[in-house]
C-alpha positions as CSV (number, residue, x, y, z in Angstrom):
1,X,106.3,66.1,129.4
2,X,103.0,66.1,131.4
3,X,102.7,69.9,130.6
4,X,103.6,69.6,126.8
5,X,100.9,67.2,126.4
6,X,98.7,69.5,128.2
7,X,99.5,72.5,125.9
8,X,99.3,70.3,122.5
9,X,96.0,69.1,123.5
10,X,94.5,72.5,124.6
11,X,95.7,73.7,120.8
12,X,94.8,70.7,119.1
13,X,91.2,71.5,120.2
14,X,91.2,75.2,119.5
15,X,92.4,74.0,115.7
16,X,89.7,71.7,115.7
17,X,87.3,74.4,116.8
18,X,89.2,76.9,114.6
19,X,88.5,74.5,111.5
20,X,84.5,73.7,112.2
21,X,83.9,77.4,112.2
22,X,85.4,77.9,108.7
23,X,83.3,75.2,107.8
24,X,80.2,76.0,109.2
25,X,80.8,79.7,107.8
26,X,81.5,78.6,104.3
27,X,78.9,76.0,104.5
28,X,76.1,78.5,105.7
29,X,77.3,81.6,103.7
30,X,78.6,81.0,100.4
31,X,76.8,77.8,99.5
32,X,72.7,79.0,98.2
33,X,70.6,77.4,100.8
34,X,68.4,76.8,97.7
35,X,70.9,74.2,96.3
36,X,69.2,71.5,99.4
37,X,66.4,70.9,97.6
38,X,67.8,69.6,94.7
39,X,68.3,65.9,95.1
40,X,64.8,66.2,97.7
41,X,62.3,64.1,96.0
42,X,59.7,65.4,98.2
43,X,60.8,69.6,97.6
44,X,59.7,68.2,93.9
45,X,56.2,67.5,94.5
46,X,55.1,70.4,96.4
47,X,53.8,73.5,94.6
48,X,52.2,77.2,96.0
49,X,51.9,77.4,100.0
50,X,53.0,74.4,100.5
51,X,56.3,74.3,99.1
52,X,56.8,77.8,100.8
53,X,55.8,76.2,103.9
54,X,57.9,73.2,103.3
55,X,61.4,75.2,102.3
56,X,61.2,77.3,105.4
57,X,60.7,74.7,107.8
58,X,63.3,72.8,106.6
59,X,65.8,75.9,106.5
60,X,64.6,76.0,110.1
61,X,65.2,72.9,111.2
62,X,68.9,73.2,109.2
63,X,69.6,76.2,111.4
64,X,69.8,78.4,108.7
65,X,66.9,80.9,110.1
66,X,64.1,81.4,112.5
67,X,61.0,81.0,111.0
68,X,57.6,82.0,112.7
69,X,54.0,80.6,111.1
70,X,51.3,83.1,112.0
71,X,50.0,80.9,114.8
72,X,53.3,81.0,116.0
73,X,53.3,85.0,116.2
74,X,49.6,85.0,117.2
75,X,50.5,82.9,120.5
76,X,53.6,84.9,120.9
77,X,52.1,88.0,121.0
78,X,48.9,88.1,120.8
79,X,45.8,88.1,123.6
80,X,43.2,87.2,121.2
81,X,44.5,84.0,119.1
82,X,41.3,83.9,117.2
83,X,41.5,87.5,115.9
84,X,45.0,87.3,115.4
85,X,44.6,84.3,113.4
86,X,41.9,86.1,111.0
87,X,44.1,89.4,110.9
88,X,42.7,91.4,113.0
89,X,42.4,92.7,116.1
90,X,46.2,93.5,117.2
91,X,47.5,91.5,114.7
92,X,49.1,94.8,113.5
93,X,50.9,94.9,116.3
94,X,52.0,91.4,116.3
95,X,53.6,92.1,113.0
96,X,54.9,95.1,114.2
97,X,57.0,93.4,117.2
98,X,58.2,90.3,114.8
99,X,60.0,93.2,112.1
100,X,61.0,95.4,115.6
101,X,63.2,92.0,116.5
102,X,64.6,91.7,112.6
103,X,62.4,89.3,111.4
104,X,61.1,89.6,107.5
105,X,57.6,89.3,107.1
106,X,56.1,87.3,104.1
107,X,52.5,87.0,103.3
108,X,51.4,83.4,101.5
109,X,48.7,82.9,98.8
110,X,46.5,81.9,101.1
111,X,46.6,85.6,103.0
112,X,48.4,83.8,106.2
113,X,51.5,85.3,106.6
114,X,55.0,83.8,108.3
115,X,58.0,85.9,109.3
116,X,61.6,84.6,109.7
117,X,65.3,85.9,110.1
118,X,68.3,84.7,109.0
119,X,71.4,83.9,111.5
120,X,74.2,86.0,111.8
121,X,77.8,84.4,111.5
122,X,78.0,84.3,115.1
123,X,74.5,83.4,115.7
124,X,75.5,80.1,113.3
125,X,78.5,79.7,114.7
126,X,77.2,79.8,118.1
127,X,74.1,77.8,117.9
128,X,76.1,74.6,116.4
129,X,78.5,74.9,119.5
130,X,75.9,75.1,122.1
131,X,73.9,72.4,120.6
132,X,77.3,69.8,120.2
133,X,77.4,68.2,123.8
134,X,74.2,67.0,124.8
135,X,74.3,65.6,128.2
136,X,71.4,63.1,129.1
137,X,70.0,63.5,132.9
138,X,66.8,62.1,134.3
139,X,65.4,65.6,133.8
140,X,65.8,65.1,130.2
141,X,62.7,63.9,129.4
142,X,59.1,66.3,129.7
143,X,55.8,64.2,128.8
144,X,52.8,66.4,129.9
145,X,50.8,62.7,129.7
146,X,53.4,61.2,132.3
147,X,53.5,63.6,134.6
148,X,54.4,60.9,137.5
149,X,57.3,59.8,135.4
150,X,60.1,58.6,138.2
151,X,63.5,60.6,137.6
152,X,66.3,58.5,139.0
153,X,69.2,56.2,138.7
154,X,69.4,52.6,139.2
155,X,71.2,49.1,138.4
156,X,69.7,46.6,137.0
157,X,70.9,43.7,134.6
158,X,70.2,43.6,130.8
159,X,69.6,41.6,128.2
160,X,73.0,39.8,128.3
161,X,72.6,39.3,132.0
162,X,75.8,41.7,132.8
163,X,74.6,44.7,135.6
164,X,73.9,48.0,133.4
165,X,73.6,51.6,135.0
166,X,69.8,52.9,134.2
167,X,67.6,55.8,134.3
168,X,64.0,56.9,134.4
169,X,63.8,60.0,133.1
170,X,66.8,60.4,130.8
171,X,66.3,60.0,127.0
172,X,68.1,56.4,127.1
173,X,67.0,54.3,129.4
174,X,70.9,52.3,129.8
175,X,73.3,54.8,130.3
176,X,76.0,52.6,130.8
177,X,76.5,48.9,130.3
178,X,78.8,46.5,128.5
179,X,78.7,43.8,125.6
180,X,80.5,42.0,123.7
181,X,81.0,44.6,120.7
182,X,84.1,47.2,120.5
183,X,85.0,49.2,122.7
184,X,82.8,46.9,124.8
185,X,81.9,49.5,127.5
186,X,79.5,51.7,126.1
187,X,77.4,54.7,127.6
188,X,74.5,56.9,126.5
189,X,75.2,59.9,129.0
190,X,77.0,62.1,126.7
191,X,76.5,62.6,123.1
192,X,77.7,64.7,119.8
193,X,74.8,66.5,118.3
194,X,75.7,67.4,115.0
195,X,72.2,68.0,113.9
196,X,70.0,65.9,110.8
197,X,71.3,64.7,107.9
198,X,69.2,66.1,105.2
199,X,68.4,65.4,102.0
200,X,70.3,61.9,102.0
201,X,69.3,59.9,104.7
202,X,66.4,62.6,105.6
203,X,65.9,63.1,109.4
204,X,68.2,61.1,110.8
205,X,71.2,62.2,113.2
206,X,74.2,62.5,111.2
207,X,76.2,60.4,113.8
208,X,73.9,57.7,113.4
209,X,74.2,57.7,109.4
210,X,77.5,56.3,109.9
211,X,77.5,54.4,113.0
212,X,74.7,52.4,112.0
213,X,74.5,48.6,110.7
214,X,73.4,48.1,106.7
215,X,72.0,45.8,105.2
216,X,69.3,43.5,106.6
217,X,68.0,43.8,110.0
218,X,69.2,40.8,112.0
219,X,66.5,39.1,114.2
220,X,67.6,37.5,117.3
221,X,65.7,35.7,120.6
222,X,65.4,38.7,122.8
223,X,63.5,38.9,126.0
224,X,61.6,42.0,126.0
225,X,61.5,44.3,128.9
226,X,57.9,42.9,130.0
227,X,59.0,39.6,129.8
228,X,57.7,38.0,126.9
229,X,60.1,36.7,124.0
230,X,60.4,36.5,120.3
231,X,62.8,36.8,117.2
232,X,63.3,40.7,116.4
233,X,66.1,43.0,115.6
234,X,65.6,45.5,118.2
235,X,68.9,46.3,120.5
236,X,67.3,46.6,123.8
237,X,70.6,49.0,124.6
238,X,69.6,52.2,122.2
239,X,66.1,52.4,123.6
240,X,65.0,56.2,124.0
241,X,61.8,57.4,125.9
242,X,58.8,57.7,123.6
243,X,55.9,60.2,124.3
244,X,53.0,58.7,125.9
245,X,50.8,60.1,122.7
246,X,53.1,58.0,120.5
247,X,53.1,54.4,122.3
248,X,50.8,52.0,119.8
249,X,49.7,48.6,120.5
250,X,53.0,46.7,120.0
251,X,55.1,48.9,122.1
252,X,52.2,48.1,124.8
253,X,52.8,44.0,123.7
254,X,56.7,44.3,124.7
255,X,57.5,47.6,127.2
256,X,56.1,48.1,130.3
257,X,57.5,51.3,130.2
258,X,57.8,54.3,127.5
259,X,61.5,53.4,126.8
260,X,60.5,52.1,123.4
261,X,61.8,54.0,120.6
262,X,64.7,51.7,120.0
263,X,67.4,50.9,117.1
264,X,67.7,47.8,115.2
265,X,70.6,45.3,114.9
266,X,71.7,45.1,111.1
267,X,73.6,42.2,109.6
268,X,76.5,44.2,107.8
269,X,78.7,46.7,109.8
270,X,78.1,50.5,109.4
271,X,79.8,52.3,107.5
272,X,82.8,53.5,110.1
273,X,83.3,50.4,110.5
274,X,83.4,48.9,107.0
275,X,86.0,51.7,105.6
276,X,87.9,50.5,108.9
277,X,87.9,46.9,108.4
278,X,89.3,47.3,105.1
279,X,91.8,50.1,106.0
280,X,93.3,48.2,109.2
281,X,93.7,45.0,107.1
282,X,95.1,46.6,104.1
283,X,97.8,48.6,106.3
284,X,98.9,45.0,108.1
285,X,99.4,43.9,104.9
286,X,101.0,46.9,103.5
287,X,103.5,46.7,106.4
288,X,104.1,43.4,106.5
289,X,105.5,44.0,102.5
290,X,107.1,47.5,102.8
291,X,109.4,47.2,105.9
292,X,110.8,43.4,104.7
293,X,111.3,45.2,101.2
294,X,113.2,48.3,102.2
295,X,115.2,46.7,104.7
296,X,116.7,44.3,102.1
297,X,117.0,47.3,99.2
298,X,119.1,49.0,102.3
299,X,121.2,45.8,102.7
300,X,121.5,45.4,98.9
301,X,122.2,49.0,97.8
302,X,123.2,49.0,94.3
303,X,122.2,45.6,94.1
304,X,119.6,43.9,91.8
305,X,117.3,43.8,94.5
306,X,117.4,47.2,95.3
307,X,117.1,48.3,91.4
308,X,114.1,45.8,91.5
309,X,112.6,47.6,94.6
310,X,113.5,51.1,92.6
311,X,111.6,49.9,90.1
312,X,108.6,48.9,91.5
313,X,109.0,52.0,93.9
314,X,108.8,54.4,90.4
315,X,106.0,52.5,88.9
316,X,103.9,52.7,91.7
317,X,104.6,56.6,92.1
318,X,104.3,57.5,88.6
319,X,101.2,55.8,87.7
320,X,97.7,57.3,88.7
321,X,96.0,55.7,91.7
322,X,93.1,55.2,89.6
323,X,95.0,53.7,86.3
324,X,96.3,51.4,89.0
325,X,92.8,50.4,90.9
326,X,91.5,49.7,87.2
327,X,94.7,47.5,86.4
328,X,94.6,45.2,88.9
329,X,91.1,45.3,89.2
330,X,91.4,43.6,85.8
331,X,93.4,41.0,86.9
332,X,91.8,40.0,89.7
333,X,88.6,38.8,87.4
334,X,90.6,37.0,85.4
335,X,91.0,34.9,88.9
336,X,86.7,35.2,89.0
337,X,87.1,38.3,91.8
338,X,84.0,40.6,91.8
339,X,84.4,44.1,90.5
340,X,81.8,45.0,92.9
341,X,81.8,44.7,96.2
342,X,77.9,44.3,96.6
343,X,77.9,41.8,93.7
344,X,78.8,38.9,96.8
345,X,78.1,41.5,99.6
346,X,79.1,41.8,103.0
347,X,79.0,38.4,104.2
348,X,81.2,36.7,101.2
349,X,85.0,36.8,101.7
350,X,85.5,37.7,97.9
351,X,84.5,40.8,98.4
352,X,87.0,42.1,100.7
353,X,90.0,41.2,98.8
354,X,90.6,42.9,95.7
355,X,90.2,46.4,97.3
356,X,92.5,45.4,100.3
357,X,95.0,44.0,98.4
358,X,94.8,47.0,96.1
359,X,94.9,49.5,99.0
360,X,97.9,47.7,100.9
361,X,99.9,48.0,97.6
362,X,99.0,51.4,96.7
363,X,100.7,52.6,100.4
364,X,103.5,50.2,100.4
365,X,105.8,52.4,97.9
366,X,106.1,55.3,100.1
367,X,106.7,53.4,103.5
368,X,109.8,51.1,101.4
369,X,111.6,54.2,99.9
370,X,111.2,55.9,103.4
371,X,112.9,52.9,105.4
372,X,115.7,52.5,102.8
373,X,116.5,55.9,102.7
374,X,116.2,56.0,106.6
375,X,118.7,53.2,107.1
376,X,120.8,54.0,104.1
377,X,121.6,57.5,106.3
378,X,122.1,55.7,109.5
379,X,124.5,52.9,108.0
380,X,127.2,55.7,107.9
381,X,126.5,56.7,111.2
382,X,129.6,56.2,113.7
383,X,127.8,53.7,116.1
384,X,127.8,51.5,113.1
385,X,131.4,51.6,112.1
386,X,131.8,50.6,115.4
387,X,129.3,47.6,115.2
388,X,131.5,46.5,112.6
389,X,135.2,47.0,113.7
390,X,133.6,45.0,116.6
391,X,133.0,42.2,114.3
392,X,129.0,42.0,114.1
393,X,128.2,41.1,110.8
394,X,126.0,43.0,108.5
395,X,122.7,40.7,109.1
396,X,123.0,41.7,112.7
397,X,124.1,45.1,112.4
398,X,120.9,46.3,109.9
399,X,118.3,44.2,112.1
400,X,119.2,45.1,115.7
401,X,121.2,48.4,115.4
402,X,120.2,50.0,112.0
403,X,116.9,49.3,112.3
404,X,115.8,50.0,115.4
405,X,116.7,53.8,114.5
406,X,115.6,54.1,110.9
407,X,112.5,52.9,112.2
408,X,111.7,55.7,114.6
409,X,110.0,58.2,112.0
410,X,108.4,55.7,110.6
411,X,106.7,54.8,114.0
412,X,105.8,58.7,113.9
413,X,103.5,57.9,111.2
414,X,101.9,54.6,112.6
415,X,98.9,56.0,114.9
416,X,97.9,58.8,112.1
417,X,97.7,55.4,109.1
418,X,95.5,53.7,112.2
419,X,93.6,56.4,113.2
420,X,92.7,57.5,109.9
421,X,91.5,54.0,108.3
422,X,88.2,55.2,109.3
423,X,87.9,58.0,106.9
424,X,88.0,55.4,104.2
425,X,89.5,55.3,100.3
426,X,87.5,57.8,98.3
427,X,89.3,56.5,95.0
428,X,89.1,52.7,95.8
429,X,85.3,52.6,97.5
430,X,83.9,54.5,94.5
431,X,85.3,51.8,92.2
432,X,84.5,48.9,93.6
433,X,80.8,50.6,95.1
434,X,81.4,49.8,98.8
435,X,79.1,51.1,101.1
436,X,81.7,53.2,103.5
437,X,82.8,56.1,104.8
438,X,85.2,57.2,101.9
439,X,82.6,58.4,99.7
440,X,80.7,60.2,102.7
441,X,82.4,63.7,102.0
442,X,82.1,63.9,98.5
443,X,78.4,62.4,98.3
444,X,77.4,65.0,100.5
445,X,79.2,67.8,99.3
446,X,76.9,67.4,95.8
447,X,74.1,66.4,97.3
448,X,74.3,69.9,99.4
449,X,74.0,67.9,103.0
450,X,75.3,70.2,105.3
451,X,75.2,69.1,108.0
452,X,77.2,65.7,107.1
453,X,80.0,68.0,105.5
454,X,80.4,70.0,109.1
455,X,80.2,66.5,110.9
456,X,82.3,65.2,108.9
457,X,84.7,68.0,108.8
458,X,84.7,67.8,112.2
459,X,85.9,63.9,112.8
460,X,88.5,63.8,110.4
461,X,90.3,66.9,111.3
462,X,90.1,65.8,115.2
463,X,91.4,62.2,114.0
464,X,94.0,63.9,112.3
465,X,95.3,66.4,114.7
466,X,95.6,63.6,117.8
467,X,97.0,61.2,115.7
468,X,99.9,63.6,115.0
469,X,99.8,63.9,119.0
470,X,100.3,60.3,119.5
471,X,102.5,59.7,116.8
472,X,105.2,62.2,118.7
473,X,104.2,60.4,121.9
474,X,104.4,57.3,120.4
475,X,108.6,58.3,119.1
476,X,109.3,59.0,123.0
477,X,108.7,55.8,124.0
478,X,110.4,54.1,121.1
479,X,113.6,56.4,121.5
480,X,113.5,57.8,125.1
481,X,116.3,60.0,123.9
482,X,113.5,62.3,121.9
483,X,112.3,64.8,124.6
484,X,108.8,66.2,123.8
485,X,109.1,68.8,126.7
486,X,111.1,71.8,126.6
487,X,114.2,72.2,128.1
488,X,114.4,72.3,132.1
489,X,110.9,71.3,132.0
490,X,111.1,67.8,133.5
491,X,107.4,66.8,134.2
């Protein structure tokens, strides 16, 4: 068992892997790295030099290409910067060396000139995997104006009072510490780089896009790290070292230390957790209709209740998912529901449950024809002709013998419909406008964000490939009969 496991989870990774690269080599190769600057507001404004300038550094920063400004190749390469800069002196030979290693060399308007080269397929592919794990040490941080920065570990409480794990030195100053939000121990050591979102939400991590709060910022009485108090939304948790060059007078008025670039606390959940709020709640639901429903269509084969069920199964199959969204979207104004969910926003009940209701009836169809059919085939199994010659009656025999086995691949199927709640309703979030993570993939597929595609890419195929892990895991240990490890293999 142990060693199954092991070998699923070493090729669950290698798919993983095996998927990103495809991504990242469709993304970076067959997509015109022009196509980023359409929905860029500020691309639109620049003209000459500096729009040359602009489109290169951000190809650069994308990891598209290396790209080299002439002060750049002067300091490189050359031992007179000032001549170099002016063009001459050995700036031939600077030149010379840049096109020697590959690069292209462009001259601008101005007469400056820039040279760049684009990334192989295994230069991309490489970069983005060297760059994923980033693992924060109190060598992490290099401030030329702190040069007597302490590097160390230490305990010390924070803001809730509860001992935390710090650092001077490392980019986050708590590296681990607990509160009262899920998973409720957190830690800052090791991260997923998955580079800047870009154009949408422009220079910020991709990760942090979606994990993020919306909304307002939410002020609360904090105790700063120098001791003095006041309403403000900073979590006190995400600080990150900030260059001595950078500190202005109100880090100075609440740090004593440079551990002041810090993230806020918004009122609204991000957007991972919006997309699973509703998921998770329209699943229970979804359950809580199907199984009830099948098992009595199973009990009453033939019956009007299982023609009803039939019924409603068809109709629910047949017509469009979006047909249906707009149908009882209808309905539920005519009982004052928004058609919107930031019409009430976050905080107003009303909001949530329209699309929930919608999304637990749009998955209950499936899960009721799969449990009748399920214990349809096992009421003609032997074990249950024996349940009955024993005299059980048929109440008993469907709930406790029936059941229990129709429902094993079902259960298969539980932690992927968990698991994957996060990813969101494409369909039923563009609708009804909510702010989550079902629109992510598409939204940045047109607006060209690349690096969102790749990250996202990445989470939902890793979601998807354990969840298939723990749903067989998951079948063991409702049926201990189903053996996951090959045969002779007992660990």
């Amino acid at each position: 068992m142990k060693k199954y496991i092991l070998g699923r989870f070493i090729r669950s990774i290698f798919s993983i892997l095996a998927v990103v690269c495809i991504a990242i080599i469709l993304v970076y190769t067959l997509i015109p790295r022009d196509e980023i600057f359409k929905v860029d507001p500020n691309f639109t404004k620049l003209q000459g030099d500096s729009r040359t300038t602009y489109m290169y550094a951000r190809w650069k920063e994308l990891g598209y290409l290396d790209y080299q400004q002439q002060a750049d190749m002067c300091k490189a390469y050359s031992d007179d910067y000032s001549s170099c800069m002016a063009s001459e002196g050995d700036f031939e030979e600077v030149v010379k060396a840049y096109e020697n290693d590959g690069y292209t060399i462009q001259t601008l308007k101005s007469g400056l000139v820039f040279a760049y080269r684009n990334y192989s397929i295994p230069e991309l592919v490489g970069r983005f995997f060297s760059n994923l794990i980033v693992i924060d040490n109190p060598s992490a941080v290099q401030d030329s104006d702190n040069p007597d920065l302490e590097r160390s570990y230490y305990i010390e409480s924070g803001p809730n009072g509860i001992p935390a794990i710090k650092c001077s030195g490392c980019q986050y100053q708590y590296q681990l510490y607990v509160n009262g939000s899920f998973p409720f121990i957190h830690q800052n050591v090791i991260k997923l780089n998955f580079g800047i979102s870009f154009p949408t939400h422009s220079g910020v991590n991709t990760l942090e896009v979606i994990n993020r709060g919306q909304d307002k910022t939410k002020n609360e009485e904090i105790t700063f790290p120098n001791g003095s108090t006041g309403n403000s939304p900073i979590n006190l948790y995400t600080c990150q070292y900030k260059a001595t060059s950078t500190l202005d007078h109100l880090d100075e008025s609440h740090f004593d230390d440079n551990y002041a670039n810090c993230a806020y606390n918004y009122t609204a959940p991000s957007m991972t957790t919006l997309s699973y709020m509703f998921g998770i709640l329209s699943l229970i639901i979804a359950y809580a209709i199907a199984l009830p429903a099948g098992v009595m269509m199973a009990r009453k084969k033939d019956k009007w209740q299982d023609k009803l069920g039939m019924v409603y199964i068809n109709f629910m199959i047949a017509v469009p998912s979006l047909a249906f969204i707009y149908f009882a979207k209808q309905i539920g104004l005519m009982f004052g529901l928004p058609d919107k969910f930031p019409q009430y926003g976050f905080s107003d009940i009303r909001s949530y449950i329209l699309p929930v209701i919608i999304l637990a009836l749009m998955s209950t169809a499936s899960v009721m024809i799969w449990i009748r059919r399920y214990m349809i085939d096992q009421s003609n199994a032997d074990y249950v002709k024996f349940a009955r010659a024993k005299g059980l009656n048929e109440k008993e025999i469907f709930n406790k013998h029936i059941l229990k086995n129709a429902i094993i691949p079902i259960v298969n199927g539980i932690p992927s419909s968990i698991i994957l709640c996060i990813s969101g309703s494409v369909i039923t979030e563009s609708v009804f406008a909510i702010p989550g993570m079902g629109k992510m993939l598409p939204d940045s597929i047109n607006a060209y964000n690349n690096n969102m595609v790749i990250t996202l890419t990445f989470i939902f195929t890793a979601l998807s490939i354990f969840s298939l892990l723990l749903g067989d895991i998951l079948m063991t240990i409702v049926d201990p009969r189903i053996q996951l490890s090959s045969k002779g293999d007992s660990r």
